[in-house]
LUMSEVO-30136 format. One record per residue: residue number from 1; x negated, y, z negated of N, C-alpha, C in turn. Coordinates in steps of 0.05 Angstrom, whole numbers. Layout:
BEGIN
+-----+--------+--------+--------+--------+--------+--------+--------+--------+--------+
! pos !    n.X !    n.Y !    n.Z !   ca.X !   ca.Y !   ca.Z !    c.X !    c.Y !    c.Z !
+-----+--------+--------+--------+--------+--------+--------+--------+--------+--------+
! NUM !      X !      Y !      Z !      X !      Y !      Z !      X !      Y !      Z !
...
+-----+--------+--------+--------+--------+--------+--------+--------+--------+--------+
# end
This chain:
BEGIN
+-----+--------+--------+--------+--------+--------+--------+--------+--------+--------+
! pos !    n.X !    n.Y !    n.Z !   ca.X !   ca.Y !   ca.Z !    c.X !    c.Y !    c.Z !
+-----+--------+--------+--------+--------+--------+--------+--------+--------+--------+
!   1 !   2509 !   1593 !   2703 !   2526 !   1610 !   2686 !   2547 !   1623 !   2704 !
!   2 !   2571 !   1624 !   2699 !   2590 !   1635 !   2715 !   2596 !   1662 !   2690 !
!   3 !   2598 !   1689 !   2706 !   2611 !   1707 !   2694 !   2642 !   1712 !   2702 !
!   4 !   2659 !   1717 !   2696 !   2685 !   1729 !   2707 !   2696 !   1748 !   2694 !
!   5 !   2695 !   1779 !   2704 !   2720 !   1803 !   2698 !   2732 !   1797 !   2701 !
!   6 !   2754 !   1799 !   2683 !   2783 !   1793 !   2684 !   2796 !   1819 !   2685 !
!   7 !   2809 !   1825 !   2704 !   2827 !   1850 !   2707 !   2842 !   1863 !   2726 !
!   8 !   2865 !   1876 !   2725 !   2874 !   1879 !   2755 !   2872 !   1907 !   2771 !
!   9 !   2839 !   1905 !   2768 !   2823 !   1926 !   2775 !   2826 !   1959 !   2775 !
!  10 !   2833 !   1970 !   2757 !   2835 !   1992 !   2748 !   2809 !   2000 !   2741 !
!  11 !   2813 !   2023 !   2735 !   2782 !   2034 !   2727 !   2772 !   2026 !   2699 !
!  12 !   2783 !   2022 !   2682 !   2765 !   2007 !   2659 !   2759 !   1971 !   2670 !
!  13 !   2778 !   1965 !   2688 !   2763 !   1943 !   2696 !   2729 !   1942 !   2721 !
!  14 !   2734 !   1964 !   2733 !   2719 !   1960 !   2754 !   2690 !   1984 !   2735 !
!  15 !   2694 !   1991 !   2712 !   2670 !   1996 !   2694 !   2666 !   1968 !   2680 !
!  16 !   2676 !   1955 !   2668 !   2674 !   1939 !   2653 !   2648 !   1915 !   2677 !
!  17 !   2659 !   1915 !   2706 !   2649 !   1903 !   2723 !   2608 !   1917 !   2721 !
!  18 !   2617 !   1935 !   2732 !   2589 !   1949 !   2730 !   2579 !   1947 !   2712 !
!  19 !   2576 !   1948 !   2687 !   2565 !   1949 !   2667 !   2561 !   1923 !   2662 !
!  20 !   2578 !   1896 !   2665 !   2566 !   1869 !   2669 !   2546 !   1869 !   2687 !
!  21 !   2546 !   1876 !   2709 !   2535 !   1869 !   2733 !   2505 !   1885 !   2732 !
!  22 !   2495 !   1906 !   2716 !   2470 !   1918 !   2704 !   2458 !   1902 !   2687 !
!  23 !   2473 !   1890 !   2658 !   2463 !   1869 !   2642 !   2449 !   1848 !   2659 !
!  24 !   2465 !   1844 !   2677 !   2456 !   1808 !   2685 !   2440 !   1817 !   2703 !
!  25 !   2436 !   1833 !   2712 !   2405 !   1841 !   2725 !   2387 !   1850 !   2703 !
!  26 !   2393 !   1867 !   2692 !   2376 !   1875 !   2669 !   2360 !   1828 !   2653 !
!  27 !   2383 !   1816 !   2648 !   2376 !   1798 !   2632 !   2356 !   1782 !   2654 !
!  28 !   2358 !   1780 !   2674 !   2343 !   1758 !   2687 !   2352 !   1741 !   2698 !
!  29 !   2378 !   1736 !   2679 !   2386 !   1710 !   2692 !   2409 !   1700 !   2714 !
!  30 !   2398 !   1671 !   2720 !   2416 !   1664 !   2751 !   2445 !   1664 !   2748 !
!  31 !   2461 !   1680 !   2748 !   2490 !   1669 !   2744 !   2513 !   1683 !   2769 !
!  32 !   2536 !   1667 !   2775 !   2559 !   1680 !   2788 !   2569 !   1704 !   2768 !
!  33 !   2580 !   1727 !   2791 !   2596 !   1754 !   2771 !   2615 !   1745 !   2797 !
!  34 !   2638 !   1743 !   2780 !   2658 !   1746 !   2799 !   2686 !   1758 !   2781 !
!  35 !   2707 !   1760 !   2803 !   2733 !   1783 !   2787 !   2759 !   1762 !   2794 !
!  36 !   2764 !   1773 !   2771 !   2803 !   1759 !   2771 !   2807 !   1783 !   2777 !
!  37 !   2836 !   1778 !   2799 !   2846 !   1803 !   2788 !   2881 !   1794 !   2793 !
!  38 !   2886 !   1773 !   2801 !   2907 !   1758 !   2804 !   2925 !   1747 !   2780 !
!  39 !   2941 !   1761 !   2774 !   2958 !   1764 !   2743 !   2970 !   1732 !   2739 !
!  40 !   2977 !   1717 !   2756 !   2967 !   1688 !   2749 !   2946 !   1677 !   2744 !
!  41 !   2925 !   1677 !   2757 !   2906 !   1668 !   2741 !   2893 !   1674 !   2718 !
!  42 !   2896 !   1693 !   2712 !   2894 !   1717 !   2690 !   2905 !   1692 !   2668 !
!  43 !   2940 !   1689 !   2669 !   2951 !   1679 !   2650 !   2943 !   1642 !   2657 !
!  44 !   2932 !   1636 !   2674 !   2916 !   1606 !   2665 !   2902 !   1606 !   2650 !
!  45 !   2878 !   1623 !   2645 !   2853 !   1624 !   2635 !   2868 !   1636 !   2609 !
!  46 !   2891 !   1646 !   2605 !   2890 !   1651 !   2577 !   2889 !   1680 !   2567 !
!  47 !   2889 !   1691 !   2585 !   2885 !   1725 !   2572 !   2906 !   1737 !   2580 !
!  48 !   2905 !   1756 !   2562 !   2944 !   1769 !   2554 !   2922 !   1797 !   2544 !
!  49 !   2896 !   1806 !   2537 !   2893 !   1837 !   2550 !   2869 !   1832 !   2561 !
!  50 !   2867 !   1861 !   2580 !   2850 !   1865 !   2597 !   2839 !   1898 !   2595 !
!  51 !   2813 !   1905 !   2598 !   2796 !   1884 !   2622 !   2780 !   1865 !   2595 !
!  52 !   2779 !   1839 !   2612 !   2767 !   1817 !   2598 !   2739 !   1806 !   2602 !
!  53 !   2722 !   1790 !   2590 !   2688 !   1776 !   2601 !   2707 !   1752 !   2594 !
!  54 !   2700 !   1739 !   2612 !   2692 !   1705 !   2605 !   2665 !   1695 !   2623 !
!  55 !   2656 !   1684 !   2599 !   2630 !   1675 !   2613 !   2625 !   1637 !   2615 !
!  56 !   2625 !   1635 !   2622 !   2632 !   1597 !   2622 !   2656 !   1585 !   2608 !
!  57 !   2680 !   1600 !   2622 !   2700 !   1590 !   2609 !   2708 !   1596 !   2580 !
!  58 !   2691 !   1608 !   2571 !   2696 !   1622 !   2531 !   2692 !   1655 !   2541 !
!  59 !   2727 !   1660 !   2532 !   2735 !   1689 !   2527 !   2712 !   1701 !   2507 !
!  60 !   2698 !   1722 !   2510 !   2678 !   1733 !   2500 !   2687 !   1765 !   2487 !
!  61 !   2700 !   1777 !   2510 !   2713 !   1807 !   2504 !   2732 !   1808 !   2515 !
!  62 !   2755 !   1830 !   2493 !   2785 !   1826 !   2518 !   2791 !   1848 !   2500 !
!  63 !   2809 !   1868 !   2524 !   2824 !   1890 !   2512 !   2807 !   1919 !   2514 !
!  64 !   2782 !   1916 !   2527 !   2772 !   1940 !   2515 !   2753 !   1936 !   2543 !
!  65 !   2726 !   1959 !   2546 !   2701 !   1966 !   2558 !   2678 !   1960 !   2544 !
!  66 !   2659 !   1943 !   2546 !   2644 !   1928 !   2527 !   2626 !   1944 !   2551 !
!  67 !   2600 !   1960 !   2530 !   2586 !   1974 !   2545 !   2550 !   1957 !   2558 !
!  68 !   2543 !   1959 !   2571 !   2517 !   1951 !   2579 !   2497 !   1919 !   2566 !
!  69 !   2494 !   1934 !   2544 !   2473 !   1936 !   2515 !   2498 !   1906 !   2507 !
!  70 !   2520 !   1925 !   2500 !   2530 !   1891 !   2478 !   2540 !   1872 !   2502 !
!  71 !   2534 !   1877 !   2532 !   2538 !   1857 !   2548 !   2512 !   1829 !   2552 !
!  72 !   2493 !   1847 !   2552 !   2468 !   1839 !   2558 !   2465 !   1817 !   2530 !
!  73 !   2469 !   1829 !   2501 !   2469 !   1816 !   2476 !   2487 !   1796 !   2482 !
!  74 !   2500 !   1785 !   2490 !   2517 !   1766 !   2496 !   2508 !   1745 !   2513 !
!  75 !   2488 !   1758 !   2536 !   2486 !   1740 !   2562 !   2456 !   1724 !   2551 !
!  76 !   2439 !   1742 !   2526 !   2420 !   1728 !   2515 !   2421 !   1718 !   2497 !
!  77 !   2446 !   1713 !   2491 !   2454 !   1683 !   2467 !   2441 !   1667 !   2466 !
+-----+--------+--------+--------+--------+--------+--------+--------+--------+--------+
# end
């Protein structure tokens, strides 16, 4: 599983980070967390707001701070 924050690290991005990064320990499972924060890549992958989740390539959350709890509900799909 690859995770990726998408953001050009501001503080709702680098919460948005942490609060992924508790879920996916909280969930168990094996996956990369890694960060965009490079406003080209940003617009390859497709996202126009931030801070963003993509988790295997499918935009999940964008525009906002997706807290803990509805991260974790996501990663146990």
């Amino acid at each position: 599983m690859n995770i990726k924050i998408i953001g050009a690290g501001c503080e709702d991005c680098n919460k948005l980070y942490a609060n992924a990064w508790s879920a996916l320990v909280r969930s168990g499972k094996d996956a990369e967390l890694e960060r965009v924060e490079d406003l080209i890549e940003m617009v390859k992958l497709g996202v126009m707001t931030t801070p963003a989740v993509m988790i295997d390539g499918k935009l999940v959350i964008s525009g906002r701070v997706a807290g803990e709890d509805e991260i974790l509900k996501i990663l146990n799909k």
